[in-house]
C-alpha positions, 0 to 999 in steps of 0.5 A: 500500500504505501512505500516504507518512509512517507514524507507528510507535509504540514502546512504549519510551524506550530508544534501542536499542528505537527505533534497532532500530524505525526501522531495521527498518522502514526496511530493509524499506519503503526507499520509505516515510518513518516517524517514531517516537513513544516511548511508557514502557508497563508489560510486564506481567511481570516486570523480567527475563522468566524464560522465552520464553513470559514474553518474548513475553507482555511484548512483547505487553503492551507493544503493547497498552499502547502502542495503548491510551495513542496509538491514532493511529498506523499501526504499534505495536511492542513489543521484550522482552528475556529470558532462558531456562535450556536444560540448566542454562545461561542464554540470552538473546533478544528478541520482538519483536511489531508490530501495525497496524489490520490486521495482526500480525506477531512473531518472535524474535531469534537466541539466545546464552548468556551466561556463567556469571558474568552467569547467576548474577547473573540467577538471584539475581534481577537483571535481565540489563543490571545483571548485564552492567555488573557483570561487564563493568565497564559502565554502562547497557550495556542502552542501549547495545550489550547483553549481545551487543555486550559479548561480541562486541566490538560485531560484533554489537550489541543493536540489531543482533539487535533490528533482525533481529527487526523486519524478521522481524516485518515479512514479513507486512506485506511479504507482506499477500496471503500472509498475508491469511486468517491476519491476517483472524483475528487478534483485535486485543486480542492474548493 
């Protein structure tokens, strides 16, 4: 299926994007050697993603972008982190989009709300990891364990909910037969 050493390259610098990554596809081809090229790629959207649809466009950009920059590769991946208003409160997520020269794989990480105090500093217009070092008395926490591990003690941390979202954007690599005729459509450009 795939050749021994596999080169996957992420369209971030920040250590969680690429812990979560590496972790992921580890966890999902356990016989397989991966190594990581980091790559700084533009979104394309806003700093802060305001809406699911704005989050899985800036993922999407961000493997484009990548794939355009270094075309030598076997796998690239794309994680944006956003936020979302449901009934007047503020959640938080992550896409997460994965392509190779054959294939397309995305998913979405699990959703939480944040509080109050963080949500109203987003809506005056800052980005959610600033909004957390302040109300939380952090720094550079979007590096570190996110807006969840802050809010969970670290039970669950950032790269945690990424790594979950990689291995759900990894099945149809797993699972290349099942997903053969929807990957045959798939224009590589992606929109």
């Amino acid at each position: 299926m795939f050749k021994k050493e596999q080169t996957i390259v992420v369209a971030s610098k920040n250590p969680v994007k690429i812990e979560a990554a590496l972790l992921g596809f580890q966890k999902m081809f356990p016989e397989q050697t991966f190594q990581t090229l980091t790559i700084s790629v533009p979104s394309d959207v806003q700093d802060q993603p305001m809406s699911d649809d704005e989050t899985l466009k800036g993922a999407v950009n961000r493997v484009n972008n990548a794939f355009e920059k270094h075309t030598e590769a076997d796998f690239w991946i794309g994680i944006e982190g956003g936020v979302e208003m449901h009934d007047g409160e503020l959640t938080a997520f992550a896409w997460v989009v994965i392509r190779s020269d054959s294939g397309l794989g995305k998913a979405r990480s699990g959703t939480f709300f944040l509080p109050g105090a963080v949500a109203e500093l987003v809506a005056q217009g800052m980005e959610l990891g600033e909004a957390d070092d302040i109300v939380f008395n952090k720094s550079n926490s979007k590096q570190q364990s996110g807006a969840i591990g802050l809010l969970t003690d670290n039970v669950v941390d950032r790269m945690q909910l990424y790594q979950q979202a990689v291995v759900l954007a990894l099945v149809s690599f797993k699972n290349e037969a099942l997903y053969r005729q929807q990957l045959q459509k798939v224009n590589f450009k992606i929109v």
